[in-house]
N, C-alpha and C positions, 0 to 999 in steps of 0.2 A: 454499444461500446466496442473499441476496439483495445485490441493490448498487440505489445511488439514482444515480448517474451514473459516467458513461465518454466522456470528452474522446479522440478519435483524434489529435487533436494537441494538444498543451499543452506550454508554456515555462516554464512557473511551478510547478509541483511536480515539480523535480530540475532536474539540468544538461541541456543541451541540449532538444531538439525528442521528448517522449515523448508515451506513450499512458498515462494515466489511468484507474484504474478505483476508484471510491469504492463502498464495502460498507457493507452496512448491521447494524449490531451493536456494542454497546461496552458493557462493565462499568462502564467508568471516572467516566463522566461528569461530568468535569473540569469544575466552575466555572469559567465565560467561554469553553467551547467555543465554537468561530464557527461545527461544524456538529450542533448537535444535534439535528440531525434524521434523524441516522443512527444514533442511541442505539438502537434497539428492532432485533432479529432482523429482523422480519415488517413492516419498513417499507420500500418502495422496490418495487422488481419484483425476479423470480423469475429467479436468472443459466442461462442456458441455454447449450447446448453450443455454438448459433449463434453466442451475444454471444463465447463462447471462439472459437468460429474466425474470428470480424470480427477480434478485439484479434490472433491469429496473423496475418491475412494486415496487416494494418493494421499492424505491427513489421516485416514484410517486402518490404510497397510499396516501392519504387524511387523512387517520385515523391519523396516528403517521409525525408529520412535520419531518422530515428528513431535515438534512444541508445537509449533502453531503456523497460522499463516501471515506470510507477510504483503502488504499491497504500496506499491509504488511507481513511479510514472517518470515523464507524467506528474500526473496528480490525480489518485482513485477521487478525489472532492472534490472535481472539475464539475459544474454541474450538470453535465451532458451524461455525464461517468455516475453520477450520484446514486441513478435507480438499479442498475444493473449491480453496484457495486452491493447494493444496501441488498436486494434478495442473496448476492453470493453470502455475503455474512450473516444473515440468516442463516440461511439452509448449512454453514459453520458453525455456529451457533446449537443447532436442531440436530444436527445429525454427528457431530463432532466433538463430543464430551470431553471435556478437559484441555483442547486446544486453545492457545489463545490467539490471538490478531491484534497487528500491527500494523497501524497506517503511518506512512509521508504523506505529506501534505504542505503547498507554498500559505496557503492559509494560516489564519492567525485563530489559535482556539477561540479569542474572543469575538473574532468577525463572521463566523458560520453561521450560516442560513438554517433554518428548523428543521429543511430536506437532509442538509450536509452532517444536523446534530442528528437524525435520525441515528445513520450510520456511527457517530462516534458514541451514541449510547449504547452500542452493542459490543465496539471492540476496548480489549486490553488498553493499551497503549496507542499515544496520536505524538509522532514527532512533526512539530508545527514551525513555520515562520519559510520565507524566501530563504536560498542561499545566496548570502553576502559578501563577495572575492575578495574585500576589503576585508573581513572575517574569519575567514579561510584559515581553519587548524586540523591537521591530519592529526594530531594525538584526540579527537576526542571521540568518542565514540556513539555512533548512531547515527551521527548531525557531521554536516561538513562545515558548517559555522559557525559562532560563536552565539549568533544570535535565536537560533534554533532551538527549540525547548523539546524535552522529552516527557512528555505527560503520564505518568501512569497514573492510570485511570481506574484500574478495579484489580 
């Protein structure tokens, strides 16, 4: 997998004080995306096992209370994206008590593959559906469109 950025602190994508990891890969490619520059597999840098165990110890710092992790793209449910994402949330899951996780995803909860449900049986929340320019409301929160759904999940 590859990812184009990873914020260790961020307020802005989810509640509270998380950690960030933006991947690189997406089907969708939503007219009016704000990040197309994560469309392709092979664009960004190569996620290594280090960058996994920064985002671990960075979820378990003491200094800054972290809620949880957030994963976005891209699209972490890219099926290319799906294994690499599914051990990070594990090893979240295993070593990161009380955090929770947070996916984007152009996907629709009800059209996920068994590989893609692995992953959303572990995390919190799945905000789901394409974003639709036709749609397009800056008052709501999480989603940039109307048609986007915010699932919580557990």
């Amino acid at each position: 997998m590859n990812i184009h950025q990873y914020y260790p602190v961020d307020v802005v994508n989810g509640p509270g004080t998380r950690c960030t990891l933006f991947v690189a890969g997406c089907v969708h490619e939503c007219p009016g995306c704000y990040n197309k520059s994560t469309w392709r597999l092979n664009s960004g840098v190569h996620f290594t096992r280090e960058m996994e165990d920064q985002i671990i110890r960075d979820l378990n710092d003491t200094r800054v209370k972290h809620q949880g992790l957030s994963l976005s793209g891209g699209d972490p449910l890219h099926p290319q994206n799906v294994p690499d994402v599914l051990h990070l949330v594990r090893r979240v899951r295993e070593e990161c008590p009380g955090k929770d996780i947070w996916v984007w995803t152009g996907y629709k909860l009800e059209e996920l593959t068994p590989a893609q449900m692995e992953v959303v049986d572990l995390i919190n929340t799945l905000v789901d559906g394409k974003f639709v320019q036709d749609l397009r409301d800056p008052s709501l929160i999480w989603r940039g469109s109307s048609n986007q759904v915010v699932h919580h999940l557990r």
